[in-house]
BALUMDO-894934 format. One line per 10 residues: for each residue y negated, x negated, z negated of N, C-alpha, C. Coordinates in steps of 0.05 Angstrom, whole numbers. Example, Ala and Ser with C-alpha at 12.3 -4.5 7.8 and 13.67 -1.06 7.14 Angstrom:
BALUMDO-894934
114/-264/-156/90/-246/-156/66/-264/-156  45/-257/-142/21/-273/-143/-1/-258/-157
end
This chain:
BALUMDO-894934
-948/866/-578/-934/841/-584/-938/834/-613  -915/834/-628/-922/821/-653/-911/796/-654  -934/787/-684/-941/761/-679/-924/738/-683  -898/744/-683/-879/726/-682/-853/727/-661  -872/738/-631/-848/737/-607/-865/722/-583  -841/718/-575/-858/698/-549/-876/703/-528  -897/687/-525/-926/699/-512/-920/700/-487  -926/720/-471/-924/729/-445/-946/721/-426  -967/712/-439/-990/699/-433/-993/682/-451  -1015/652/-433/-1024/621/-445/-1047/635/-470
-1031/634/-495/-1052/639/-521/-1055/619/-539  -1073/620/-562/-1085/603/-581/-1059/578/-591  -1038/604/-604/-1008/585/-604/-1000/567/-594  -1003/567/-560/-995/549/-542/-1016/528/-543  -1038/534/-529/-1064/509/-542/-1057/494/-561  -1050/507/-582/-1050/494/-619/-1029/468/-603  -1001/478/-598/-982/457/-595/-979/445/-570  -996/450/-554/-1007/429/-532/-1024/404/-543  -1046/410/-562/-1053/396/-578/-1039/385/-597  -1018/391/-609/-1005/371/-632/-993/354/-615
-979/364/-585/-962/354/-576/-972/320/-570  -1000/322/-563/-1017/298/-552/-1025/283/-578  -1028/296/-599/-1029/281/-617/-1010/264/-635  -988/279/-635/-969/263/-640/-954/242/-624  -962/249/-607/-951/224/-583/-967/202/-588  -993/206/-600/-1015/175/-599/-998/175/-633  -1005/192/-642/-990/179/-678/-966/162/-678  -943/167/-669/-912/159/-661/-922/126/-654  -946/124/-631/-946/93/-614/-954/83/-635  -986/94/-656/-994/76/-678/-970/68/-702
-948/84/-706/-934/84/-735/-913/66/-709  -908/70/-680/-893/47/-680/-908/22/-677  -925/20/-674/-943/-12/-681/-948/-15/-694  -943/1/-716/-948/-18/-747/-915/-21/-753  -882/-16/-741/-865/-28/-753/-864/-55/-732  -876/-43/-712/-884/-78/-697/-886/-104/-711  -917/-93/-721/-938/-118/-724/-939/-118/-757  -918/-110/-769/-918/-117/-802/-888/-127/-799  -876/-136/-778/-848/-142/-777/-826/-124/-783  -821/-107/-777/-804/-85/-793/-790/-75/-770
-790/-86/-745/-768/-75/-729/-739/-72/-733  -731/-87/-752/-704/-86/-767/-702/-74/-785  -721/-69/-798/-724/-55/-830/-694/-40/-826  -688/-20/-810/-671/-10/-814/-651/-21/-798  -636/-34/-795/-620/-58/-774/-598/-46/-760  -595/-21/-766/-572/-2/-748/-576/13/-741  -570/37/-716/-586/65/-703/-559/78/-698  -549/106/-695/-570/120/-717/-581/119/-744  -562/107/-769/-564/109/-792/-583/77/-798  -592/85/-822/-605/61/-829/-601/34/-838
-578/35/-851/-558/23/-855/-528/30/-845  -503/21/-848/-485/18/-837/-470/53/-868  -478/39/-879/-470/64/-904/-482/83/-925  -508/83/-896/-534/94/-902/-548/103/-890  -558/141/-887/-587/145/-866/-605/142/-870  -619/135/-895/-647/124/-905/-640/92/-921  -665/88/-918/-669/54/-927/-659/56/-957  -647/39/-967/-639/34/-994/-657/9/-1008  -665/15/-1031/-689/-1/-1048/-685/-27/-1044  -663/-38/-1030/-669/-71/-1026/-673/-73/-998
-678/-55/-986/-686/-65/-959/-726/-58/-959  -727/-53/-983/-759/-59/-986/-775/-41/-960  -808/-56/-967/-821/-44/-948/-816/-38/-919  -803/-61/-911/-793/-63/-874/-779/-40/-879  -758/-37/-894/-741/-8/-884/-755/22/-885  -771/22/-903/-798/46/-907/-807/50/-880  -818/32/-870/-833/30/-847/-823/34/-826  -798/28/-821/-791/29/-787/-778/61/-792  -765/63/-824/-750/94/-819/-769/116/-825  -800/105/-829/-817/128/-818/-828/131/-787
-820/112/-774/-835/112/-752/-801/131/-740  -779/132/-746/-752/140/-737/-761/171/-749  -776/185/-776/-781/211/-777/-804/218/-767  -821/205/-755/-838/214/-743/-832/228/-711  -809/210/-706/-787/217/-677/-788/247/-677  -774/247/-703/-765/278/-710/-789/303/-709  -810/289/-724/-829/310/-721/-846/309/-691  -835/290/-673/-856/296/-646/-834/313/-633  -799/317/-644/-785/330/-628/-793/362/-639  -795/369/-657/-785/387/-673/-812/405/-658
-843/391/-651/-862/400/-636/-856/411/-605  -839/386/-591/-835/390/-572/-824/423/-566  -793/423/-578/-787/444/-582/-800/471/-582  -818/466/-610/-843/491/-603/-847/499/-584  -858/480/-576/-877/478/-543/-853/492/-528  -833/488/-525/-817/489/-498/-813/527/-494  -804/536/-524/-801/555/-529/-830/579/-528  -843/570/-538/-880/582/-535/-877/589/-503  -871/574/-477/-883/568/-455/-857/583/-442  -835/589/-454/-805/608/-438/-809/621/-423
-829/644/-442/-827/670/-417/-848/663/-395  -863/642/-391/-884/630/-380/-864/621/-353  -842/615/-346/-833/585/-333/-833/592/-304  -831/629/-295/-839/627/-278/-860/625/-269  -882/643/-273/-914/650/-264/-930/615/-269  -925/609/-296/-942/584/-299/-911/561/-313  -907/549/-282/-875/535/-282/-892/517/-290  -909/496/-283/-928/469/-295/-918/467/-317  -920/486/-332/-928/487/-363/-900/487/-378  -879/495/-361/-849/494/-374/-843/479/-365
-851/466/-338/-842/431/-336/-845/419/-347  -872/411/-353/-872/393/-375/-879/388/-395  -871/411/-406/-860/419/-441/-830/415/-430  -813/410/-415/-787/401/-420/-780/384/-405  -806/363/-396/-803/333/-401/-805/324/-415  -820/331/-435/-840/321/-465/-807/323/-485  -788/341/-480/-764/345/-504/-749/328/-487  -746/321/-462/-726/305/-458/-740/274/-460  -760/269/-457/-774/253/-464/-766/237/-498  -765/255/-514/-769/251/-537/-735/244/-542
-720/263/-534/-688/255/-532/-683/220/-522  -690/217/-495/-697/186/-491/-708/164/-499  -724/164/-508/-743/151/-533/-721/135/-556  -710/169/-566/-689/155/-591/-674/131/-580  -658/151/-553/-646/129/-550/-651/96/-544  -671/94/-537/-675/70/-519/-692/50/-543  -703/78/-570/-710/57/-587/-681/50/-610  -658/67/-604/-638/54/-615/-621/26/-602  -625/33/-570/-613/4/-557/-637/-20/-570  -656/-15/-574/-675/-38/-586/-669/-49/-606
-660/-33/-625/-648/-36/-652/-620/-61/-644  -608/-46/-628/-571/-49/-636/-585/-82/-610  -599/-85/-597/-601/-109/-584/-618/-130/-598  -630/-124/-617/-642/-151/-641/-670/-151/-635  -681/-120/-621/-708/-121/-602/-709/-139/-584  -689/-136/-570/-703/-154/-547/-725/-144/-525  -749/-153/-520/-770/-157/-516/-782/-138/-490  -757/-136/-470/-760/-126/-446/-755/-92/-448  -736/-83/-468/-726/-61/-483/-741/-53/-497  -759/-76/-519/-780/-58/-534/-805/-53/-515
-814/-72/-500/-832/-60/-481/-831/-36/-456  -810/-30/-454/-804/-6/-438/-804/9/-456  -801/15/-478/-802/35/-505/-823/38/-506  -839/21/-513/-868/23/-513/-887/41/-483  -878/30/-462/-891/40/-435/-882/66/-427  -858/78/-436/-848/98/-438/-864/122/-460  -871/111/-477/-889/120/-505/-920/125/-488  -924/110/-482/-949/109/-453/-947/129/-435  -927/136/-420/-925/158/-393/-921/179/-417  -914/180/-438/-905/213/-451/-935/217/-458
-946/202/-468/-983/205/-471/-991/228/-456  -988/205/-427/-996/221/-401/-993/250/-396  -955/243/-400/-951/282/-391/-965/291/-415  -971/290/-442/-972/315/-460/-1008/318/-451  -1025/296/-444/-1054/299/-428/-1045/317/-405  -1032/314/-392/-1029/332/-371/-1028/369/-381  -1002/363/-403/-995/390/-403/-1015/395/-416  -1042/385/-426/-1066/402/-448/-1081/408/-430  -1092/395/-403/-1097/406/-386/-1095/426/-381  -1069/425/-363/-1058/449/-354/-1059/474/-365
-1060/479/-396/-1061/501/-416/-1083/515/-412  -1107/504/-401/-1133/502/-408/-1145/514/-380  -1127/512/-357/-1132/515/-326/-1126/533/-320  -1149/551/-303/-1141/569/-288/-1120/570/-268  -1104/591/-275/-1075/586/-250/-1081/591/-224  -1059/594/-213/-1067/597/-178/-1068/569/-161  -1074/581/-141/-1083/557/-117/-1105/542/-124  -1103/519/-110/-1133/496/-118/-1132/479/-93  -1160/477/-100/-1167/464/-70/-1179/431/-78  -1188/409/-60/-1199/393/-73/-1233/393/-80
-1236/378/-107/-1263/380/-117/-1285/367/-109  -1274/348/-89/-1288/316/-87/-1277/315/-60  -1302/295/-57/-1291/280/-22/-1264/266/-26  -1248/271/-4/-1222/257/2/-1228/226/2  -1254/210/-3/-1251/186/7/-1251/177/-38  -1273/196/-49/-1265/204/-80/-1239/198/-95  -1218/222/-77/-1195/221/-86/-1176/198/-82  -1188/182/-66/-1158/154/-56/-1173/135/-77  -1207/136/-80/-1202/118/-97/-1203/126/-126  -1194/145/-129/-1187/141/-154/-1165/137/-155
-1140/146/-140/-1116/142/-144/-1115/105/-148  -1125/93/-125/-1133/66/-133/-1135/54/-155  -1159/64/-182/-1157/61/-192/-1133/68/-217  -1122/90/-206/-1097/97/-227/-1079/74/-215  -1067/57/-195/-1051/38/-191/-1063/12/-208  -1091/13/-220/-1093/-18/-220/-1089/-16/-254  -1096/14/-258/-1094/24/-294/-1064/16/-293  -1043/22/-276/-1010/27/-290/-1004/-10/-287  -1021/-27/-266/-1019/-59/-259/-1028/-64/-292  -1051/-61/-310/-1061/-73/-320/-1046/-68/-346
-1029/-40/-356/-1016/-27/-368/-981/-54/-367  -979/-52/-345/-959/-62/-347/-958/-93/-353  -978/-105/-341/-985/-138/-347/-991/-144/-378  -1001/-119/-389/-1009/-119/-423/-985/-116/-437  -969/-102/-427/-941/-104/-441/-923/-133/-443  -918/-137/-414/-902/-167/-418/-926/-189/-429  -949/-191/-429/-965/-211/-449/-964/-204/-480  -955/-176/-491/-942/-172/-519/-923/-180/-516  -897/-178/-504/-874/-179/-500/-865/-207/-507  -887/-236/-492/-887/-256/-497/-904/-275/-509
-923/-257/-534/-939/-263/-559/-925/-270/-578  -938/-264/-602/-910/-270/-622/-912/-244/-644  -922/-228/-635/-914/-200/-651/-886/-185/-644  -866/-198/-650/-844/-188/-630/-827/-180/-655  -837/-163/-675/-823/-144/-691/-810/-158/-713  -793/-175/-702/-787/-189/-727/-785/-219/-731  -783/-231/-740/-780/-262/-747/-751/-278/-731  -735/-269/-726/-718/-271/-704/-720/-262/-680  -733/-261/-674/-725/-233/-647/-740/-247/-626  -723/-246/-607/-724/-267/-577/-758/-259/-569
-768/-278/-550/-794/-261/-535/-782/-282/-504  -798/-264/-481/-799/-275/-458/-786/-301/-445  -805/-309/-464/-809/-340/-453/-817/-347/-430  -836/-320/-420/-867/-325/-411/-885/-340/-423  -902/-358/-405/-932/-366/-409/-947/-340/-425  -953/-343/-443/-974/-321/-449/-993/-320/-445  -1005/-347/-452/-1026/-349/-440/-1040/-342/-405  -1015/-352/-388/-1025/-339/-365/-1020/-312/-360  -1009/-292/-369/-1003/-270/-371/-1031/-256/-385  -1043/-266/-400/-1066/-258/-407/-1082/-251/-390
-1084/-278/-369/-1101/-271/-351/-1086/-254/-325  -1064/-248/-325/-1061/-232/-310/-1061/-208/-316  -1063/-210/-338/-1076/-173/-355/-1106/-175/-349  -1116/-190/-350/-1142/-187/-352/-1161/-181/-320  -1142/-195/-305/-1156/-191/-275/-1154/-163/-265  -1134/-143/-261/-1138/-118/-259/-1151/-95/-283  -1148/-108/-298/-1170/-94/-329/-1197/-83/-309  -1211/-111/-302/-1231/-112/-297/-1242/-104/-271  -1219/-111/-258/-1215/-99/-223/-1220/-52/-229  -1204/-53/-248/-1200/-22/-260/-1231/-17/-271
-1246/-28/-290/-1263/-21/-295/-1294/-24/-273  -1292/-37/-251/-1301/-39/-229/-1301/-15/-208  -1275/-12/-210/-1272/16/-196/-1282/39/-205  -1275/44/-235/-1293/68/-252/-1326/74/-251  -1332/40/-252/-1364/48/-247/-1368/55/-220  -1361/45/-202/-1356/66/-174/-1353/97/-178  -1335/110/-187/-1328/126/-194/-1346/147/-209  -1365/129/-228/-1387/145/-245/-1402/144/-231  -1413/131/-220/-1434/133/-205/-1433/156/-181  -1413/147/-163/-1410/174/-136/-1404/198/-150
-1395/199/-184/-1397/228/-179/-1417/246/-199  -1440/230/-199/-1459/240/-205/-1475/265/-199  -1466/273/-174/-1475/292/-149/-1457/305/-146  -1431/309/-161/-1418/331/-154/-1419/356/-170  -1437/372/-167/-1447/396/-182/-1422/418/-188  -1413/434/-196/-1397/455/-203/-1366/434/-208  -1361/408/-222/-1339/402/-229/-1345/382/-247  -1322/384/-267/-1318/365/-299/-1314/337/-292  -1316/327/-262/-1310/305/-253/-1320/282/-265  -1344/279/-263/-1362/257/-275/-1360/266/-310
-1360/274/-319/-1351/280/-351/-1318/264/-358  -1295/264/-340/-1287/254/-349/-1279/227/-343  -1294/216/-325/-1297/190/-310/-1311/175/-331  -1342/188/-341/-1349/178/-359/-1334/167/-385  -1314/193/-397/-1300/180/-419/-1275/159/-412  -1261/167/-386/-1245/150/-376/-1258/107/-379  -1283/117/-373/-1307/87/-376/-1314/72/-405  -1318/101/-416/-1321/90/-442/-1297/82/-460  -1273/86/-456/-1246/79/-466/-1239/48/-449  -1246/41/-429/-1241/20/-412/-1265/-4/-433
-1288/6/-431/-1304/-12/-444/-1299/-27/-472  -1289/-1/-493/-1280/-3/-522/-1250/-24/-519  -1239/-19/-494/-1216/-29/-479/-1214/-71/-490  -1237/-62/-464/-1235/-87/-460/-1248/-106/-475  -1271/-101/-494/-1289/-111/-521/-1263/-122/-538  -1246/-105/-545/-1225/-109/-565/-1204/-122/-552  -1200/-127/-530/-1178/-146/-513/-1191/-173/-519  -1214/-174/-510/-1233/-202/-519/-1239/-212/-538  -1240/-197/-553/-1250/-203/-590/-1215/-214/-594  -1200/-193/-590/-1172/-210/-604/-1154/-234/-593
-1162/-230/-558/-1154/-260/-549/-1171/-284/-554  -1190/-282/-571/-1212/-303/-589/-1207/-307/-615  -1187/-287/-626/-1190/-296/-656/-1158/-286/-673  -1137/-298/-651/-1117/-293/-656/-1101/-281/-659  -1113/-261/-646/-1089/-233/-648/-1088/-216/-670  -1108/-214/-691/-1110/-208/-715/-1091/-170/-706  -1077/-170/-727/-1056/-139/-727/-1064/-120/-723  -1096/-117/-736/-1110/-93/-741/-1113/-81/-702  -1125/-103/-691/-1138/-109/-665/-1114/-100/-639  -1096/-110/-651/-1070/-103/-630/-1065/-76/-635
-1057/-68/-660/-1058/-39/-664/-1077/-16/-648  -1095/-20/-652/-1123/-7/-635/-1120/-21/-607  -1109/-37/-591/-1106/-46/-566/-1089/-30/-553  -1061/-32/-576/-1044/-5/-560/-1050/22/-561  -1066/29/-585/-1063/61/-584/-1100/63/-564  -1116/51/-560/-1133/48/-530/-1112/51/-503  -1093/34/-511/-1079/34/-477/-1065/59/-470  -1061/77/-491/-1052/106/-491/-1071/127/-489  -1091/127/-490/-1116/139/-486/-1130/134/-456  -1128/103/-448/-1128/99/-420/-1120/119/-398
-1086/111/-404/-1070/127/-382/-1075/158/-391  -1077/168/-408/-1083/197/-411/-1106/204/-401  -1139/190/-409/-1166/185/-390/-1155/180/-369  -1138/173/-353/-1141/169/-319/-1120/194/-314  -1097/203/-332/-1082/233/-320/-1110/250/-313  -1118/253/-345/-1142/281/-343/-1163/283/-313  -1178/250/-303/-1189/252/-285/-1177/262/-258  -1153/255/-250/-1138/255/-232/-1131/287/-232  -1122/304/-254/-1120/331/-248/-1152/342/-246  -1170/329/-254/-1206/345/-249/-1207/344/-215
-1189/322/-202/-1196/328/-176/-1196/356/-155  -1176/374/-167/-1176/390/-155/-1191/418/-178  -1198/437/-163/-1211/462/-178/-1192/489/-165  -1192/514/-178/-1183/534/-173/-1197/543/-145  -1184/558/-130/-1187/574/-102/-1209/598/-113  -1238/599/-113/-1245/626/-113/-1229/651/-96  -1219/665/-109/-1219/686/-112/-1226/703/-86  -1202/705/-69/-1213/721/-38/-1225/702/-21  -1226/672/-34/-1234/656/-3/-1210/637/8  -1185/654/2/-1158/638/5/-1142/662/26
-1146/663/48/-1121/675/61/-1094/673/50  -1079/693/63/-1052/696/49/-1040/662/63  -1051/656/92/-1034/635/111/-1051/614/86  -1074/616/79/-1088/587/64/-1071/584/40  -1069/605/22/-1051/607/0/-1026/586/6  -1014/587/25/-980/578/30/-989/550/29  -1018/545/38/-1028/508/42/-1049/503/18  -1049/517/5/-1060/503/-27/-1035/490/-41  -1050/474/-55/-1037/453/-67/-1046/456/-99  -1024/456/-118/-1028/461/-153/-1039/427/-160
-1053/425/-179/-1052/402/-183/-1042/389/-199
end
């Protein structure tokens, strides 16, 4: 095989852009919360082009236009990755299909995105639109945590790693992570970082929304220490390793949810609030695929094989 045809097997290549893929998905959420929270959701006030007789910002639309039409080429460069990815993983899609799934959710992903951050545009940001942009930016986290996983995993059958009573609650806890995920959005949604100086919000209480972000936060990080703890004892799995960091992202979590609902929301703080809340849901994907481990090898009948489950 030379070194510029498509890998027939999961190699270094694929890793590399499994890893950009996850990284650029957290870069994209930070460069879009800073055209957030420096006001610049308009910078460029038309989609596709930046102007009406223009695809880049023109020198009087100043900083705001810099800013939002980098966070619009950064689009480009999480697609241009995706791509990679999709193509790296081709001759892969039957034997290891996981891995061409979703590397071609992650490009249709990225196709959707534009769009829905161009309805944001052409609707004046309205609030409910930019927050589904945002939560959407959140689940693509997830899949590209998934698909780094996956790169990294032995194929085949898998069985579970943990007691079944383990696995419900963690899923538990992944319902109270996507509750606490979503209650954090509509309490941005109806703050006043709402992109630009016109631009509608809720007209939600925020303040009680706060605390309805805050009650499953805590309900979630209650469950995790459950979670670290019972799986202290589970010898031959990465389980408790990533419970732990899943804990330690919840903690940094919620310190910085508190510090900024005390001292105003300062930009820096929100910024690091959202790109934490993308690291969350990616910490609770990663744990949720540790539940299951590969089938040793000859202790899987051909009838057991047909009843394993991929994870």
């Amino acid at each position: 095989m030379n070194r510029f045809s498509i890998p027939t097997q999961v190699n270094g290549g694929i890793r590399l852009f499994a890893w950009l893929s996850f990284i650029s998905e957290l870069v994209i959420i930070v460069t879009g919360g800073a055209v957030r929270l420096t006001g610049s959701g308009l910078g460029c006030p038309t989609w596709p082009l930046c102007t009406p007789e223009s695809l880049v910002p023109t020198p009087e639309m100043g900083i705001h236009g810099v800013i939002e039409f980098s966070n619009r080429m950064m689009s480009g460069v999480v697609g241009i990755i995706a791509v990679i990815m999709l193509l790296l993983v081709l001759r892969l899609r039957k034997e290891r299909r996981e891995l061409w799934t979703l590397s071609l959710i992650l490009l249709i992903g990225v196709v959707a995105q534009a769009i829905v951050g161009g309805i944001s545009v052409l609707t004046g940001l309205n609030p409910f639109i930019v927050g589904f942009h945002y939560t959407v930016s959140l689940v693509m986290c997830a899949i590209a945590a998934a698909l780094l996983v996956r790169v990294y995993a032995t194929p085949g059958p898998r069985e579970l790693a943990v007691p079944r009573w383990f696995m419900i609650v963690t899923h538990v806890t992944t319902l109270f992570v996507a509750l606490t995920i979503a209650m954090g959005v509509l309490t941005t949604a109806s703050g006043p970082h709402s992109g630009d100086l016109n631009a509608a919000r809720t007209g939600f209480n925020a303040e009680l929304f706060e605390h309805l972000h805050a009650w499953p936060a805590y309900a979630t990080f209650a469950l995790t220490v459950t979670l670290a703890i019972a799986s202290i004892g589970f010898t031959g799995t990465t389980v408790h390793r990533w419970v732990l960091a899943l804990l330690g992202v919840e903690v940094v979590q919620i310190a910085i949810g508190l510090i900024q609902a005390n001292t105003g929301l300062p930009e820096a703080l929100v910024a690091a609030h959202m790109l934490l809340a993308a690291l969350l849901a990616s910490a609770m994907t990663v744990v949720v695929l540790h539940l299951k481990k590969p089938v040793a090898p000859g202790a899987v009948s051909p009838a057991g094989e047909m009843a394993a489950t991929s994870a």
